[in-house]
C-alpha angles and dihedrals in degrees: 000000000000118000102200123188114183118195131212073011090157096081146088091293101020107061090047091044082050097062093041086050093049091042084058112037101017129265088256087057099048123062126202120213135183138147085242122059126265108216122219090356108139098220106034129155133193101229127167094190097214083056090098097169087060094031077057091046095052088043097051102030093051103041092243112192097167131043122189104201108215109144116110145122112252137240103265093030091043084062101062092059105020099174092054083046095059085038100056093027095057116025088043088061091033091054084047086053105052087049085061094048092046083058093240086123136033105201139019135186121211116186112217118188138209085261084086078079127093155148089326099036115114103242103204127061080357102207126217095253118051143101111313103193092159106199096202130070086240095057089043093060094033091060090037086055090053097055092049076051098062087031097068094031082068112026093044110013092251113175095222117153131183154179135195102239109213103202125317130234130205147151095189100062129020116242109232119209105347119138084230092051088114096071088071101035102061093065099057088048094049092051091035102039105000090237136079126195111206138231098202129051112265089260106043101122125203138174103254135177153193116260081222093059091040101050088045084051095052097049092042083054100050100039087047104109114260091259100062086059094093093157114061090178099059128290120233117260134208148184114134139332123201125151127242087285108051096053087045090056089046082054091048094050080065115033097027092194089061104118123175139197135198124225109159124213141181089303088067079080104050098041088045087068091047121093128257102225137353142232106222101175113129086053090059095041087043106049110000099257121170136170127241119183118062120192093273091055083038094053088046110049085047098052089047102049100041087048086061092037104046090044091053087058100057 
């Protein structure tokens, strides 16, 4: 039986990869760890990842086998402390790591993201091989990871797998400090104020995607045979891409009153050295990943279920 710990497991992803893990191996069997709290959760564990002596204790003293490596700082927050970013960002893989190459564990995941992208980076149809320059703290620990990552798979055998994320959306959990968070956003403000001022300018355009694609992604990448990884850095992920615009004018279709305004802050920056769109490819030739939620499924499950959720709150 699997024995799954998933750190900084509290947040946007985590706490929906949580509930797919314990749907398939069972909640006794997957631990959730964070350095806050996780209220109400059954199988929770206080857990500072750069702590090594207790990640070593939950590890040993549960029988982990798998780890999901979630805990990190984010690209917008990352920025605003740079040096405990790359400190919390890369010893706590690297601690992840060595469990693996001890043999205490047999398989890790270790989420990458399009922030790995910067000035040189071909912004449209990005391929899986090009010039990463990252201009944040967050991409250049995330690139850095991935090279430790492919760095253990061949030097020790370590089982380590891994995607770049493009941003996440989901009604269930709200994204901190991520430079794609609006696109979250916007839909609880549309439902909330009827109104959303924006971040990024209207035609900034991003490769976005659906938490349920992504979670489905993760969990096709990590059951695959051994032999179908044929990338141990991260392998380039896809869904759809649209700008600030194009997603306001899918929420309009549907609450006519919605009305939005740009004003542009520190994060223009960011999003202006990530890619467009993606070739994903190889992910799709490798280990038969597809996409299933366009903007227009995507603009309606999250209508529908904020409209539930937020409704349940007042």
């Amino acid at each position: 039986m699997e024995k799954i710990l998933v750190t900084g497991g509290a947040g946007q992803l985590g706490s929906e990869l949580i509930l797919a893990l314990r749907l398939k191996y069972g909640t006794e069997n997957v631990i959730l760890s964070d350095i806050k709290e996780s209220n109400n959760d059954p199988n929770f564990m206080m857990l500072d990842i750069l702590n090594k002596v207790r990640l070593r204790e939950i590890v040993e003293d549960h029988g982990i086998t798998q780890i999901y490596h979630l805990a990190a700082i984010l690209s917008a927050s990352g920025e605003w402390d740079p040096k405990k970013t790359w400190n919390v960002n890369m010893n706590g893989l690297i601690s992840v790591l060595n469990l693996a190459k001890d043999g205490l564990i047999k398989k890790i995941f270790f989420p990458s993201t399009i922030a790995i992208h910067g000035q040189y980076t071909p912004k449209q149809n990005t391929p899986q091989f090009t010039d990463f320059s990252p201009s944040t703290v967050y991409g250049i620990s995330k690139i850095s990871g991935e090279l430790w990552c492919n760095y253990y798979h061949n030097r020790y055998g370590v089982d380590v797998r891994s995607v770049r994320y493009p941003g996440i959306i989901s009604w269930k959990t709200k994204p901190h400090g991520g430079t794609t968070d609006y696109a979250v956003e916007i839909f609880y403000d549309a439902i909330e104020k009827g109104s959303y001022e924006c971040f990024l300018s209207a035609e900034t355009k991003l490769p976005m995607m659906y938490i349920d694609d992504a979670i489905r992604a993760t969990l096709e990448l990590m059951e695959n045979p051994a032999e179908n990884i044929k990338i141990r850095t991260s392998y380039n992920l896809a869904a759809v891409s649209f700008t600030p615009a194009e997603i306001a004018k899918k929420i309009q279709e549907r609450l006519p009153k919605f009305s939005i305004q740009y004003k542009p802050d520190f994060r223009q920056e960011i999003a202006n050295s990530w890619s467009q769109s993606i070739d994903d490819s190889l992910a799709r030739t490798d280990w038969g990943w597809n996409h299933n939620f366009d903007l227009d499924d995507i603009t309606d499950t999250m209508i529908s279920n904020l409209k539930i959720k937020l409704q349940d709150n007042v």
